[in-house]
VEXPA-740361 format. One record per residue (C-alpha): residue number from 1; chain; x, y, z. Coordinates in steps of 0.2 Angstrom, whole numbers, plus 2048, in hexadecimal, padded with zeros to 3 digits. Example, Ala and Ser with C-alpha at 12.3 -4.5 7.8 and 13.67 -1.06 7.14 Angstrom:
# VEXPA-740361
@num->1 cadena->A east->83E north->7EA up->827
@num->2 cadena->A east->844 north->7FB up->824
END
This chain:
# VEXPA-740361
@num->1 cadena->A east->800 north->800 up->800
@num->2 cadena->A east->807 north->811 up->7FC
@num->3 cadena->A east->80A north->81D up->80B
@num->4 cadena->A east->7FE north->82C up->80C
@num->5 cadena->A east->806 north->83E up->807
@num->6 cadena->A east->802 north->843 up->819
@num->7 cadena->A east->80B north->836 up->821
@num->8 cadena->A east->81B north->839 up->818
@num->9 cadena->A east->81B north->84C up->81D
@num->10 cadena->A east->817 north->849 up->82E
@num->11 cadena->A east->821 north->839 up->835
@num->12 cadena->A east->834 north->837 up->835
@num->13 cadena->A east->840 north->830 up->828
@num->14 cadena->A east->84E north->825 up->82B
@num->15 cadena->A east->85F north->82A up->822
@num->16 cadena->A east->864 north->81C up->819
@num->17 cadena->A east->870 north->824 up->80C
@num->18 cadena->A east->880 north->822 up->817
@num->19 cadena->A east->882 north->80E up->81A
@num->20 cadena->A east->890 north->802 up->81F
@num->21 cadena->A east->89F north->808 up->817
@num->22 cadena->A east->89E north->819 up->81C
@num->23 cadena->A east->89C north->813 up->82F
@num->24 cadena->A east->8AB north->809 up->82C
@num->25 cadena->A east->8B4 north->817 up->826
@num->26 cadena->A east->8B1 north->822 up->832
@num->27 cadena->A east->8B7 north->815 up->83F
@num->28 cadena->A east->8C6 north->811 up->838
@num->29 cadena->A east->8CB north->825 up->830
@num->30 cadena->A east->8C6 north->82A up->842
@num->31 cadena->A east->8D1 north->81C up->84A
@num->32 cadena->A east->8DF north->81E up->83B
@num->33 cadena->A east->8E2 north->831 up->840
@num->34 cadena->A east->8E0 north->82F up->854
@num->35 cadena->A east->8ED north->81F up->850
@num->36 cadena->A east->8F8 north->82C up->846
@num->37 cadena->A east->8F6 north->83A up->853
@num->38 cadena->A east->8FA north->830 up->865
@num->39 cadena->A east->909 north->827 up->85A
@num->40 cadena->A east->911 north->839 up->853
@num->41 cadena->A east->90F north->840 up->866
@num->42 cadena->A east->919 north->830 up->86E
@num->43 cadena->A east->925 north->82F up->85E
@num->44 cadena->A east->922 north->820 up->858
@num->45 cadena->A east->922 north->81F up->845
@num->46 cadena->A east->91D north->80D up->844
@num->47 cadena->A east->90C north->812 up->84C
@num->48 cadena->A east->90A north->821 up->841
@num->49 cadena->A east->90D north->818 up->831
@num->50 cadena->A east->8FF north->80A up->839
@num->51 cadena->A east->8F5 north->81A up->83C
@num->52 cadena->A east->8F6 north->820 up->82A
@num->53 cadena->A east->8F3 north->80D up->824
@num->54 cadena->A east->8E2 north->80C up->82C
@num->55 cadena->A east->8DD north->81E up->826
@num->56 cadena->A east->8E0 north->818 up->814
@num->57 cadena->A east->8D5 north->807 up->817
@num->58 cadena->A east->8C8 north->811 up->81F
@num->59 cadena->A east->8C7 north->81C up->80F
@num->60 cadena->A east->8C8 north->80E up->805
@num->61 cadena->A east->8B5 north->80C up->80C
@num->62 cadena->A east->8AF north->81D up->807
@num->63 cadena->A east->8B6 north->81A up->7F7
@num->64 cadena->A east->8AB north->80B up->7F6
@num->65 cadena->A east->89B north->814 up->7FB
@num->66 cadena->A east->89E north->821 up->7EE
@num->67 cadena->A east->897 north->814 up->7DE
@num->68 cadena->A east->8A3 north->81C up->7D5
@num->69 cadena->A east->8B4 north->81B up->7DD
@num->70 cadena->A east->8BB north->823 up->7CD
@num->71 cadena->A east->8B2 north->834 up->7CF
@num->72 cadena->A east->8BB north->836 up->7E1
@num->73 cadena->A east->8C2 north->846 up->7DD
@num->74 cadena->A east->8B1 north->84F up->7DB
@num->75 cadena->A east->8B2 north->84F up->7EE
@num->76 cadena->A east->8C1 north->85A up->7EE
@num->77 cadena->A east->8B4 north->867 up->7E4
@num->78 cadena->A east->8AC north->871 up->7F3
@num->79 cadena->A east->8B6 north->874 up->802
@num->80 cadena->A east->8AF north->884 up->804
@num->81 cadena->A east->89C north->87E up->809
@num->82 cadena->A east->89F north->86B up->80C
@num->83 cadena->A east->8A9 north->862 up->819
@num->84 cadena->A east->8A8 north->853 up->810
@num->85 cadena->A east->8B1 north->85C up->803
@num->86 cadena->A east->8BE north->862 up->811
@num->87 cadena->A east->8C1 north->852 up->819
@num->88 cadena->A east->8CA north->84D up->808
@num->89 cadena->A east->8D6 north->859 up->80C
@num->90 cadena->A east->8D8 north->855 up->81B
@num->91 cadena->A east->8DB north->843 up->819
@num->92 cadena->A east->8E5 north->847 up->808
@num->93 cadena->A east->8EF north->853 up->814
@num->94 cadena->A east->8F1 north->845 up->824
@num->95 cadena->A east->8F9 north->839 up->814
@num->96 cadena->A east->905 north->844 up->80D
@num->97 cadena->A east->90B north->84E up->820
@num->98 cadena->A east->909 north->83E up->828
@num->99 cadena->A east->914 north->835 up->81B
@num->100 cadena->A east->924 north->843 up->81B
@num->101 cadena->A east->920 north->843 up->82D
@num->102 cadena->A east->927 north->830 up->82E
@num->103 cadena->A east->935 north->832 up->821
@num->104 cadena->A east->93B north->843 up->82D
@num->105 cadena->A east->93D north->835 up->838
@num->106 cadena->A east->948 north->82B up->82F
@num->107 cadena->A east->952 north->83A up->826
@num->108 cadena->A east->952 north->847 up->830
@num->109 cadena->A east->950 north->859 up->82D
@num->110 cadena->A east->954 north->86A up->834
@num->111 cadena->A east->94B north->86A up->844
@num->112 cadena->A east->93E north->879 up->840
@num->113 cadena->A east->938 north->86F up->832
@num->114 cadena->A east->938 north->85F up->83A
@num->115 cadena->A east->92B north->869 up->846
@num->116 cadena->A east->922 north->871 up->83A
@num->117 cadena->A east->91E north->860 up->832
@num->118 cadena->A east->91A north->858 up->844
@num->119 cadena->A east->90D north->868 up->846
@num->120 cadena->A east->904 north->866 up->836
@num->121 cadena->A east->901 north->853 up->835
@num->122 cadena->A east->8FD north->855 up->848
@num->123 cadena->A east->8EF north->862 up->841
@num->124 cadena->A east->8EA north->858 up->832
@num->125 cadena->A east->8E6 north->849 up->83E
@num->126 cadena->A east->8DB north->854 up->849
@num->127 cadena->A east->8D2 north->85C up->83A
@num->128 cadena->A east->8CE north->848 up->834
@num->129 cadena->A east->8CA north->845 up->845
@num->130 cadena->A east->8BB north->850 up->848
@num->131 cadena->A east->8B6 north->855 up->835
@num->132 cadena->A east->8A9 north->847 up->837
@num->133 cadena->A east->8A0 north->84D up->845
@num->134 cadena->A east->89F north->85D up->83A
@num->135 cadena->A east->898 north->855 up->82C
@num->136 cadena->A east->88D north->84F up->839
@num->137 cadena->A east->888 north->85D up->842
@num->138 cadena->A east->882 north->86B up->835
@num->139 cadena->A east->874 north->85E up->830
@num->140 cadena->A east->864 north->867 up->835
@num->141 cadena->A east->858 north->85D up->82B
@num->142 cadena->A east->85E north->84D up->837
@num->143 cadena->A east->85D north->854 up->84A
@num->144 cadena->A east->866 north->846 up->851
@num->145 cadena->A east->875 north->84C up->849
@num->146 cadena->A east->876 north->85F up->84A
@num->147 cadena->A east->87E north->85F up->85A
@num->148 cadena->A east->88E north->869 up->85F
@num->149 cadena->A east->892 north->858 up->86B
@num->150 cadena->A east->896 north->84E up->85B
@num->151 cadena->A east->8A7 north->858 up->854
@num->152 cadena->A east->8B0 north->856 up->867
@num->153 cadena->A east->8A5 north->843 up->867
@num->154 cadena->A east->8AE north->83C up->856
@num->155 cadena->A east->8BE north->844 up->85E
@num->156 cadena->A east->8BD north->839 up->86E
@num->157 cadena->A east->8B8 north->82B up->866
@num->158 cadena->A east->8C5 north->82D up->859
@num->159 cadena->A east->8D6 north->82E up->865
@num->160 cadena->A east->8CD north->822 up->86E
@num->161 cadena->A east->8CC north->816 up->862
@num->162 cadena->A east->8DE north->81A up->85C
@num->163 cadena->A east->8E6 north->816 up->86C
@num->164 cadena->A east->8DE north->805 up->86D
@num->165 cadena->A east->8E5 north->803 up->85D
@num->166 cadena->A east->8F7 north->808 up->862
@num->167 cadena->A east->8F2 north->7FB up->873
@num->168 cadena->A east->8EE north->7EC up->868
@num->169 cadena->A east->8FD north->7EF up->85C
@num->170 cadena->A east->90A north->7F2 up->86A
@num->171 cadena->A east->911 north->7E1 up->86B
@num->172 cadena->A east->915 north->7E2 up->859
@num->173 cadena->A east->91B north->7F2 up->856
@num->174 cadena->A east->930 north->7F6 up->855
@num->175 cadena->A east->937 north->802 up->85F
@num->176 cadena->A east->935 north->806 up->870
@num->177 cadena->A east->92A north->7FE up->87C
@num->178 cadena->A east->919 north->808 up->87D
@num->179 cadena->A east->914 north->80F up->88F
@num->180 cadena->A east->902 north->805 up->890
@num->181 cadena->A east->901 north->80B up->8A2
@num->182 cadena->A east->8FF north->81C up->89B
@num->183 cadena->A east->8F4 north->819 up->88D
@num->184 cadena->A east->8E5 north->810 up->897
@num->185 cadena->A east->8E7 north->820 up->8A3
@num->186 cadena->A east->8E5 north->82A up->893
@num->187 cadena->A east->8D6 north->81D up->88D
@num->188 cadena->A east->8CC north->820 up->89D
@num->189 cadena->A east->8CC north->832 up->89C
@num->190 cadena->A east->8C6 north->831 up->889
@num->191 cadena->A east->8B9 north->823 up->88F
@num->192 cadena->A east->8B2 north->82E up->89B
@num->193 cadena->A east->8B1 north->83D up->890
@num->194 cadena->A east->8AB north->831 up->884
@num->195 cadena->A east->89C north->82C up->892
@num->196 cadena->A east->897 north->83E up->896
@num->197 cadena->A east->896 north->845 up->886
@num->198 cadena->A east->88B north->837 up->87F
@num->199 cadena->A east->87F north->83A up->88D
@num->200 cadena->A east->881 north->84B up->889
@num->201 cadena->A east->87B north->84C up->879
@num->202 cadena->A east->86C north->83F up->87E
@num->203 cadena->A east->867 north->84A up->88B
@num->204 cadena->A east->866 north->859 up->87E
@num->205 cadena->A east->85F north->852 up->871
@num->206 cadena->A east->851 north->84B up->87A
@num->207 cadena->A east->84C north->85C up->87A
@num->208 cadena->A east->84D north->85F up->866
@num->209 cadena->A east->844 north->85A up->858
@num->210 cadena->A east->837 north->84B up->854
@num->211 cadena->A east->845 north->842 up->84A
@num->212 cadena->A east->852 north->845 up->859
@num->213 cadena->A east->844 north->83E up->865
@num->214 cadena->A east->841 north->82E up->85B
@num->215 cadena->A east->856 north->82A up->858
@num->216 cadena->A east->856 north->82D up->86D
@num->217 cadena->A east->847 north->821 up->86D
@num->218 cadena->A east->850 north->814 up->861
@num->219 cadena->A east->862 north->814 up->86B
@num->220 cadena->A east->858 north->813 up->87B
@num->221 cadena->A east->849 north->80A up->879
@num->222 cadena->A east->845 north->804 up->86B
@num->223 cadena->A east->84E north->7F9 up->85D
@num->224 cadena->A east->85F north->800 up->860
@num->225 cadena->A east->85F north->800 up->873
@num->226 cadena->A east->866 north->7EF up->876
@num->227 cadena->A east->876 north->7F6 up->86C
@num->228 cadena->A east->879 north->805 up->872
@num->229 cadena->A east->874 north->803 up->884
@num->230 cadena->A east->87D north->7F2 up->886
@num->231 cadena->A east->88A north->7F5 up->877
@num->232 cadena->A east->891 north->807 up->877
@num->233 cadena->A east->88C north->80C up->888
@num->234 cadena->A east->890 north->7FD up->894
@num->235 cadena->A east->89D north->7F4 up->888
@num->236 cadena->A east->8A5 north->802 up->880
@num->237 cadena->A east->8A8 north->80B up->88F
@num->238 cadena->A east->8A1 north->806 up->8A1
@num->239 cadena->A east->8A9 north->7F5 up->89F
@num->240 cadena->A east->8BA north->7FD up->89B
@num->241 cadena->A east->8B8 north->809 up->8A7
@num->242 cadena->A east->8B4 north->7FE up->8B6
@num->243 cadena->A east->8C3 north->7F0 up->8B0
@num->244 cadena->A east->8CF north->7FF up->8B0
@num->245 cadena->A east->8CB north->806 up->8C1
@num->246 cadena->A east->8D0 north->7FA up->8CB
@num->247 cadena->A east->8E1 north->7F7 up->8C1
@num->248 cadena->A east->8E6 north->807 up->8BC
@num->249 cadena->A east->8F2 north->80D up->8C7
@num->250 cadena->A east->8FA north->7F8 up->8CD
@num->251 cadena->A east->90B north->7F9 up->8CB
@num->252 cadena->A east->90A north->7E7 up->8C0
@num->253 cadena->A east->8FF north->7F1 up->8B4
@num->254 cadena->A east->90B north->7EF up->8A4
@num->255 cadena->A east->909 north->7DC up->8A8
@num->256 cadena->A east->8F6 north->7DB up->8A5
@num->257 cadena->A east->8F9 north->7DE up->890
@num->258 cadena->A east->8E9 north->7D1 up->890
@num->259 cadena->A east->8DE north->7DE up->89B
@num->260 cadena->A east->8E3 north->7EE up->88F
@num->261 cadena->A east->8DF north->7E1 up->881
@num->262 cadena->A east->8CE north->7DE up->888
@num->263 cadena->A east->8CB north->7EE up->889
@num->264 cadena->A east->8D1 north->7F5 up->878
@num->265 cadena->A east->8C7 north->7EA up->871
@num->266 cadena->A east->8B8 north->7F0 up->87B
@num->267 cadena->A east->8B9 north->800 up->878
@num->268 cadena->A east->8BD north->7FC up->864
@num->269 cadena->A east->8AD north->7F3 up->864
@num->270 cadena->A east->8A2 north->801 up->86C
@num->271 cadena->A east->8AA north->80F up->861
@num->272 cadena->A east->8A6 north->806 up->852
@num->273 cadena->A east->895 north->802 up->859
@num->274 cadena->A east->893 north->816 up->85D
@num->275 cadena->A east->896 north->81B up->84B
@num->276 cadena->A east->88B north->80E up->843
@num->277 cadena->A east->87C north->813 up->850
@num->278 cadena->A east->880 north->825 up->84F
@num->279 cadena->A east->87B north->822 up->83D
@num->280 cadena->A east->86E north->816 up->83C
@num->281 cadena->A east->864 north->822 up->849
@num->282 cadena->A east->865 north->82F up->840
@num->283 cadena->A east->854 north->835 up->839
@num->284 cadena->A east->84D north->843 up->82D
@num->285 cadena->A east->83E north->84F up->836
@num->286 cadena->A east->82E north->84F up->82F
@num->287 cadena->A east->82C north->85D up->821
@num->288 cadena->A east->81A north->863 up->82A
END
């Protein structure tokens, strides 16, 4: 039976034009640049090259979504109006500063240029960081994601998910030993920024729009609920929290690489989970 005019203009409209592969890649593009920032600030060039490899795979996956990977370039075309648009540059920019960044390491230059080149690809990675929650945000005719929350959110989330990629790669990585002590104090920080500004952005957007109303209900009550409650609130982040607690400051900690592996992957899971719901919830409003 066709629907009713009416009943188009006054219920809400699931989004379905962004689907799999663009929640892929921003998982891994968000978890490629936190990689690649976390591994340029503790100067270890193998986890900044794994940082930039990931980055490219997750691309890969926007490339797919496209239909036509060949016509790529036309998304270079607007960088004035679009962030789409920008976040070409920026991942373009994170691939090429990010690449000299690694040879500087291995033939070195003058000092201020070695610097210089440290500062830019450190910018680049922030700026493919948080460009999604951008995209994101200015979204008026979906609610649920015009929210200020989402640009520091995708942030978060992306260093988080960087870290635990830097964790799980540790033992495999040449070069000095990494500090994984110092990285799950980091990681409970992030998870509880994480945690608040989640809730955050539930608690003000149950005051928004139909549209953000129904994605609140979905995540919370309805077909949704059992993921995000169970998945990116108490796996993703209330499980990690409450395993690190106890064993965050034991001297023994740098023993426990099965508990920070645990936890990695916990938190991996519940990021990934975050995008893909972030998404799926998201709804048009009503036109009347």
């Amino acid at each position: 039976m066709q629907p009713h005019l009416d009943e188009f203009l006054i219920d809400v409209k699931a989004q379905r034009e962004w689907g799999w592969a663009v929640i892929t890649y921003l998982f891994l593009g968000g978890a490629g640049a936190g990689l690649f920032l976390v591994s340029l600030y503790i100067q270890n060039n193998w986890g900044e090259g794994l940082g930039l490899l990931v980055l490219v795979i997750g691309t890969l996956f926007l490339l797919i979504d496209l239909g036509r990977p060949e016509r790529f370039w036309r998304a270079f075309l607007r960088p004035r109006t679009s962030w789409i648009s920008r976040g070409c540059f920026f991942i373009s920019a994170l691939v090429l500063l990010g690449g000299l960044e690694i040879l500087s390491g291995q033939i070195p230059l003058e000092g201020a240029g070695q610097v210089l080149i440290r500062g830019a690809a450190a910018i680049a990675a922030v700026a493919v960081m948080v460009y999604t929650g951008f995209v994101l945000s200015p979204s008026p005719a979906i609610p649920f994601w015009n929210s200020a929350f989402f640009p520091v959110i995708f942030f978060a989330y992306s260093l988080l998910a960087g870290i635990d990629f830097l964790i799980l790669a540790s033992p495999l990585l040449p070069g000095p030993e990494v500090d994984l002590a110092l990285l799950e104090k980091v990681q409970f920080g992030l998870v509880l920024l994480c945690l608040l500004m989640v809730l955050s952005h539930l608690s003000v957007m149950s005051g928004s729009a139909l549209a953000a109303r129904k994605s609140i209900q979905l995540l919370t009550k309805g077909k949704w609920a059992t993921l995000f409650i169970g998945g990116v609130i108490g796996l993703g982040l209330v499980i990690p929290l409450l395993l690190a607690g106890p064993i965050l400051w034991w001297s023994g900690f740098q023993a426990m690489f099965a508990v920070t592996v645990v936890m990695a992957l916990l938190r991996l899971f519940g990021d990934y989970l975050f995008r893909f719901l972030v998404i799926r919830a998201g709804h048009y409003d009503p036109l009347l």
